[in-house]
C-alpha positions in Angstrom: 10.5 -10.3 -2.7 14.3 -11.2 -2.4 15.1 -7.6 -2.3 12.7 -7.4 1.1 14.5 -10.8 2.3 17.6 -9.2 1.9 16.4 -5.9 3.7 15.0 -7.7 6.8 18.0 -10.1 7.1 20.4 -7.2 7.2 18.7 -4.8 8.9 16.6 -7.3 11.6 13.6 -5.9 10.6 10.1 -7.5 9.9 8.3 -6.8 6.7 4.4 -7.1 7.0 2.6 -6.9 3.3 0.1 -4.1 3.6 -3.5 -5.3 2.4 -4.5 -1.8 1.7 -1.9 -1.8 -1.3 -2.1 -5.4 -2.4 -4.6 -8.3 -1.5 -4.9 -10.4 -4.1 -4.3 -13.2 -2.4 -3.6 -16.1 -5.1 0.0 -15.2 -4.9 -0.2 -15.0 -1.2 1.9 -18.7 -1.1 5.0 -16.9 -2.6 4.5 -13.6 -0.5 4.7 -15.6 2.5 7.9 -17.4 1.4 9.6 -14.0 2.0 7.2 -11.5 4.1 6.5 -12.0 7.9 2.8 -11.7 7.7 0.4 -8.7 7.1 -1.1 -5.1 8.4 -4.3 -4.4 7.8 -6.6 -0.8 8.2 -10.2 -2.5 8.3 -11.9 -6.1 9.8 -12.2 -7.4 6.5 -8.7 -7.0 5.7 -7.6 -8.4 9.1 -9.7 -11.2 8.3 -8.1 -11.8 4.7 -4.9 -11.3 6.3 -5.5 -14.3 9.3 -7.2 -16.4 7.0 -5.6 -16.0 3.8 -1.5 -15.5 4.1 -1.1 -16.6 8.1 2.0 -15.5 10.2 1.8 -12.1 11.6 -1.1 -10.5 11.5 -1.5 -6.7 13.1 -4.6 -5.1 13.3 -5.2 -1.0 12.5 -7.7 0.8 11.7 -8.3 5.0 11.8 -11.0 4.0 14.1 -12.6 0.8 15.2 -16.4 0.1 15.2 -17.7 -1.5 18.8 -19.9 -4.0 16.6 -16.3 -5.2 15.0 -14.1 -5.0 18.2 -13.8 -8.8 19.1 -14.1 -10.0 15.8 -10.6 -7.8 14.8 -9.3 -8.9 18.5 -9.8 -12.5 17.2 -7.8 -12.2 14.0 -5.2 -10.3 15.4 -1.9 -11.1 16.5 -0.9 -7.1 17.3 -3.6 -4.7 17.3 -2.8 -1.0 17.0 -4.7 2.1 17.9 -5.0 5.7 16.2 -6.2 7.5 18.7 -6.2 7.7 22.7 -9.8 7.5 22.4 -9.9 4.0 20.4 -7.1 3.0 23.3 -9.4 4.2 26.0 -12.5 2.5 24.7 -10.5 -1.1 23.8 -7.3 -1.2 25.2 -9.1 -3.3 28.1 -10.4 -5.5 25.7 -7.1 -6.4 23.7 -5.3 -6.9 26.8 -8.1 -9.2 28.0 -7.4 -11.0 24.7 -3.3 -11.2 25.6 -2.8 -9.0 22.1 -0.3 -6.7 22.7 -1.2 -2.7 21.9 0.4 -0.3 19.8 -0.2 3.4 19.4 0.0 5.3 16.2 2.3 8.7 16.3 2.2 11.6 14.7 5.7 12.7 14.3 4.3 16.5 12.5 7.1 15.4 10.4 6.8 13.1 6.9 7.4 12.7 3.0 4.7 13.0 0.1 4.7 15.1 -2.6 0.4 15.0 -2.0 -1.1 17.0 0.4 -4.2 14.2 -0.1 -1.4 11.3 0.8 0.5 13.6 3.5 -0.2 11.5 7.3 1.0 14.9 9.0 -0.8 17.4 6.8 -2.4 20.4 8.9 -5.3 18.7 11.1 -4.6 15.2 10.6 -6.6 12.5 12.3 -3.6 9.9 11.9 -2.4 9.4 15.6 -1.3 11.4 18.2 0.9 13.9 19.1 1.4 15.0 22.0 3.9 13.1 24.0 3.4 13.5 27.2 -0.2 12.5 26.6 0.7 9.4 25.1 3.7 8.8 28.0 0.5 9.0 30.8 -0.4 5.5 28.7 2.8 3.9 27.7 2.2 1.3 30.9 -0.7 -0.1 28.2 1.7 -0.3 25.3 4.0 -2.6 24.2 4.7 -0.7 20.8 4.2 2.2 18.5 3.5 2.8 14.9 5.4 5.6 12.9 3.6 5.7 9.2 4.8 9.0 7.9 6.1 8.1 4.2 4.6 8.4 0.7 6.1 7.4 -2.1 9.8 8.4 -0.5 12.4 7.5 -2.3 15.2 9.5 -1.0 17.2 7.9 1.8 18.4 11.2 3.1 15.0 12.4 4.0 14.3 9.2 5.6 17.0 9.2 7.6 16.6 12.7 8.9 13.1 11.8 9.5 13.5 9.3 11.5 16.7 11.5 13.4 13.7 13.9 14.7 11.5 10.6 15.7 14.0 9.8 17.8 14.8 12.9 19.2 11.3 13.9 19.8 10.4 10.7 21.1 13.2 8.7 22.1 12.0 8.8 26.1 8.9 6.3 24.8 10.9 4.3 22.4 12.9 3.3 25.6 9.8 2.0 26.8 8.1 0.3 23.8 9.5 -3.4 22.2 8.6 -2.6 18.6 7.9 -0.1 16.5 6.5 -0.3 13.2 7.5 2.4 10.5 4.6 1.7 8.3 5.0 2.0 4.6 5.7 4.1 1.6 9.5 3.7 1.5 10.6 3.0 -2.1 13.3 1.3 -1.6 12.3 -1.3 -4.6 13.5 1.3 -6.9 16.7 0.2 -8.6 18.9 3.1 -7.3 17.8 3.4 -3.9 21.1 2.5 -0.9 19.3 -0.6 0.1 22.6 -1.4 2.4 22.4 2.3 4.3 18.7 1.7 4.8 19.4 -2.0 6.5 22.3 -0.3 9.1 20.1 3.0 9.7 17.2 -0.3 10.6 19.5 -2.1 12.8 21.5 1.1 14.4 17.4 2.2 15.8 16.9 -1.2 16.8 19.8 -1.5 18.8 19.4 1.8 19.9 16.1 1.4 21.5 15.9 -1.8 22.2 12.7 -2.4 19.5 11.8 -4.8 16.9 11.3 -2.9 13.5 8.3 -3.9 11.3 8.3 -2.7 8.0 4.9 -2.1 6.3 5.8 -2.3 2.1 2.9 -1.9 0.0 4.4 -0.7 -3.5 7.6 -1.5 -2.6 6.6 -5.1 -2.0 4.6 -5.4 -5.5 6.8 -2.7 -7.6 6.5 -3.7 -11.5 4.7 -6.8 -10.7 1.6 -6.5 -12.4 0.5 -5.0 -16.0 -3.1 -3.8 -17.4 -3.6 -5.8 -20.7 -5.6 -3.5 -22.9 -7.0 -3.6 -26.7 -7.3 -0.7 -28.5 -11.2 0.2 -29.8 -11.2 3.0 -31.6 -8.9 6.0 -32.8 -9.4 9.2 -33.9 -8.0 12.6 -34.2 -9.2 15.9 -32.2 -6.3 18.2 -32.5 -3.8 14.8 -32.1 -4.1 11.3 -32.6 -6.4 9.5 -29.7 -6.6 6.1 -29.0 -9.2 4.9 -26.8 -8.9 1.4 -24.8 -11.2 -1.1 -22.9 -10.8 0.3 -19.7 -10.2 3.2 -17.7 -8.7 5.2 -15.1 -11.4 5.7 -12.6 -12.6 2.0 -12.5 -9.3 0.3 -12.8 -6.3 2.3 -12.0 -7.6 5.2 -9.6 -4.4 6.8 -8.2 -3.8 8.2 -11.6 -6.8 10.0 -11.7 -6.4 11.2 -8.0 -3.0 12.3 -7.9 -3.0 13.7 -12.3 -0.3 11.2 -13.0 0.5 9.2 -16.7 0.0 5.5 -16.7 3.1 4.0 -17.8 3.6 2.2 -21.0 6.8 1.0 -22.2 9.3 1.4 -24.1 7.2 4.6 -25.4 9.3 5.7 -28.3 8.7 6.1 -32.0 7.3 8.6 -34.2 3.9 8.1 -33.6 2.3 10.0 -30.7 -1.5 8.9 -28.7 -3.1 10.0 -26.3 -4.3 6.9 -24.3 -7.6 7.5 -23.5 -10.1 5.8 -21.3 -13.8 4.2 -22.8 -16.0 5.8 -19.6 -17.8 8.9 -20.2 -15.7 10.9 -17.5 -14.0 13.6 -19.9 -10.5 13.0 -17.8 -10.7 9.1 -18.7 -6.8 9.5 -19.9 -3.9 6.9 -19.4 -1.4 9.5 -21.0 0.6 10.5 -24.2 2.8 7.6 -25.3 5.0 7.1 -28.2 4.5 4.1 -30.9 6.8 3.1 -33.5 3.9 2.8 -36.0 0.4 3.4 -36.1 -1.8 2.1 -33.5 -5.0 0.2 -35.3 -8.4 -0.9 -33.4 -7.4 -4.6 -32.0 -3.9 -3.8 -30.9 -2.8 -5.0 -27.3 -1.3 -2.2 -25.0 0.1 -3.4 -21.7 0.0 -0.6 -19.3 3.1 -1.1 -16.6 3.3 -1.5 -12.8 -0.3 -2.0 -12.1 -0.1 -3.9 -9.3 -0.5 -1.2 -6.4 -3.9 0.6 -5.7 -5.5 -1.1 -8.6 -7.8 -4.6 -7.8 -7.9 -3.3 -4.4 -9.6 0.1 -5.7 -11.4 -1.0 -8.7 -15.2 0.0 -9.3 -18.2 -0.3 -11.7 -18.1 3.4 -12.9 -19.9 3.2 -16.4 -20.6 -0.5 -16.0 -17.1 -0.8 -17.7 -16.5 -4.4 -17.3 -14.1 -5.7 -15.1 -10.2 -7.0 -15.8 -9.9 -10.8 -15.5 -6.8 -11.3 -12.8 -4.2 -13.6 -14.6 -1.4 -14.6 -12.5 1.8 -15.8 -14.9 3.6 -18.6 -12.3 7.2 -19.4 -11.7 7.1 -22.4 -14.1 5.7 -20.1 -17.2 2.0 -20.9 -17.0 -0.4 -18.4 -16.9 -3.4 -18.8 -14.8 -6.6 -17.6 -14.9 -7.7 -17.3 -11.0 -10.9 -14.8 -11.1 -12.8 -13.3 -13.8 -15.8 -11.3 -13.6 -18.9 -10.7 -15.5 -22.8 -9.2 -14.8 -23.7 -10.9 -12.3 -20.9 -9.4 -9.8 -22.0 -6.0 -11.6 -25.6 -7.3 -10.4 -24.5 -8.3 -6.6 -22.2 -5.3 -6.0 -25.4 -3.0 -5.7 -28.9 -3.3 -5.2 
């Protein structure tokens, strides 16, 4: 968080927590201590957004229903568009409502190292294009929304990124007063120029005349959380396994989408596991991680940054029950604020 203060008061850019990310909102009354308010891609996270963390609250969604419409307009402080279409159907509406309208942009340009994550990947439905086509409506918008970053941690790319935004684009910057760049800029990561990101910020606001929001997901929650995990059994198929009271595809997802290793640290001693999952799903599998002595059934593992993704992707699969969220506070207690047990197994299906 005081990195992200010390971003937006160097740069003059907002940062917006993105719900999508992170929404677990018992910590929202420090967030809000240092982030301008939130972004949000569906009604319900609009409405957690409005009702749970206040100040700024923008509206997106990769398409809006007709039947949630007004109920988004009237939770909103910024709504933004993905399409000309949504624009066409409720730009009337916002304005009606005195929100002020943004556009999302497809710049064809961006940074992922997934084609799954990749916002301009061939045939991608997030934003437009074209624009001229968007210049025909830029009397109806007061801004635009740039998300074209995943997981970017190079400040080289992003600069030259944003160099052909501006280039391509620059007639309907001059005509916008913000612009949001979305997310998926690592600059939470210990290395990255935090000082050239803030000056390339304020030298494209000045430029253009815009307010910058900032969308931080990751980056707002980076190494924030851990997955407490006991060990239940071990074994040996070929090399020692150690299976655990939890699993990838009910509690940390990404790793099984994008085939990446949980982290667990400081992963160094002679004796090697593979972490493995309790579910049935073959592929349950944390990683291979180092132990400086044998693990036994009963031993705690705590599985690193598991803050992003996680309680806002977590399922049922297998019945596997639930993690508890603890929240350790600034004054050294640790705080039980939600647990789960069968009865939200019951209620979450039918």
């Amino acid at each position: 968080m005081q990195r992200i203060a010390q971003l937006c008061e160097h740069s003059g850019a907002k940062a917006l927590l993105a719900l999508k990310c992170f929404s677990t909102w018992s910590v929202f009354p420090l967030m809000r201590q240092y982030l301008a308010g939130t972004t949000s891609s569906s009604l319900h996270e609009v409405k957690l957004g409005r009702q749970k963390f206040g100040g700024e609250t923008h509206a997106y969604s990769v398409a809006f229903a007709d039947h949630e419409i007004d109920e988004v307009l009237a939770h909103s402080d910024k709504i933004i568009f993905n399409s000309l279409g949504q624009l066409q159907r409720f730009g009337a509406r916002a304005a009606a409502a005195g929100l002020p309208v943004g556009l999302r942009v497809n710049p064809g340009v961006s940074n992922s190292p997934y084609l799954l994550a990749d916002p301009a990947r061939p045939h991608s439905r997030l934003g437009e294009a074209d624009a001229q086509r968007i210049a025909e409506v830029a009397g109806q918008l007061s801004g635009l929304m740039f998300h074209n970053n995943c997981e970017n941690r190079s400040f080289e790319s992003f600069d030259a990124m944003l160099g052909q935004i501006e280039a391509r684009f620059g007639a309907l910057l001059a005509k916008v007063q913000w612009v949001s760049l979305g997310g998926g800029i690592h600059f939470a990561d210990p290395g990255y120029p935090l000082d050239a990101l803030a000056q390339r910020l304020k030298a494209f606001a000045q430029r253009h005349g815009v307010q910058v929001y900032l969308e931080p997901g990751e980056a707002a929650v980076a190494g924030a959380a851990t997955l407490e995990v006991s060990v239940l059994d071990v074994g040996f198929n070929g090399k020692p396994l150690a299976i655990v009271d939890s699993s990838t595809e009910a509690h940390m997802l990404d790793l099984l989408i994008y085939g990446l290793s949980a982290r667990i640290e400081p992963n160094r001693g002679e004796h090697e596991y593979l972490v493995c999952g309790k579910t049935c799903l073959a592929g349950d599998i944390f990683g291979s991680f180092r132990f400086e002595r044998p693990l036994q059934v009963g031993d705690r593992l705590s599985i690193e940054d598991a803050a992003g993704y996680t309680m806002v992707k977590k399922n049922w699969f297998n019945g596997v029950a639930m993690p508890s969220i603890v929240v350790a506070r600034l004054d050294g207690r640790e705080e039980l604020v939600q647990s789960f047990g069968y009865e939200d197994y019951l209620r979450s299906l039918s």
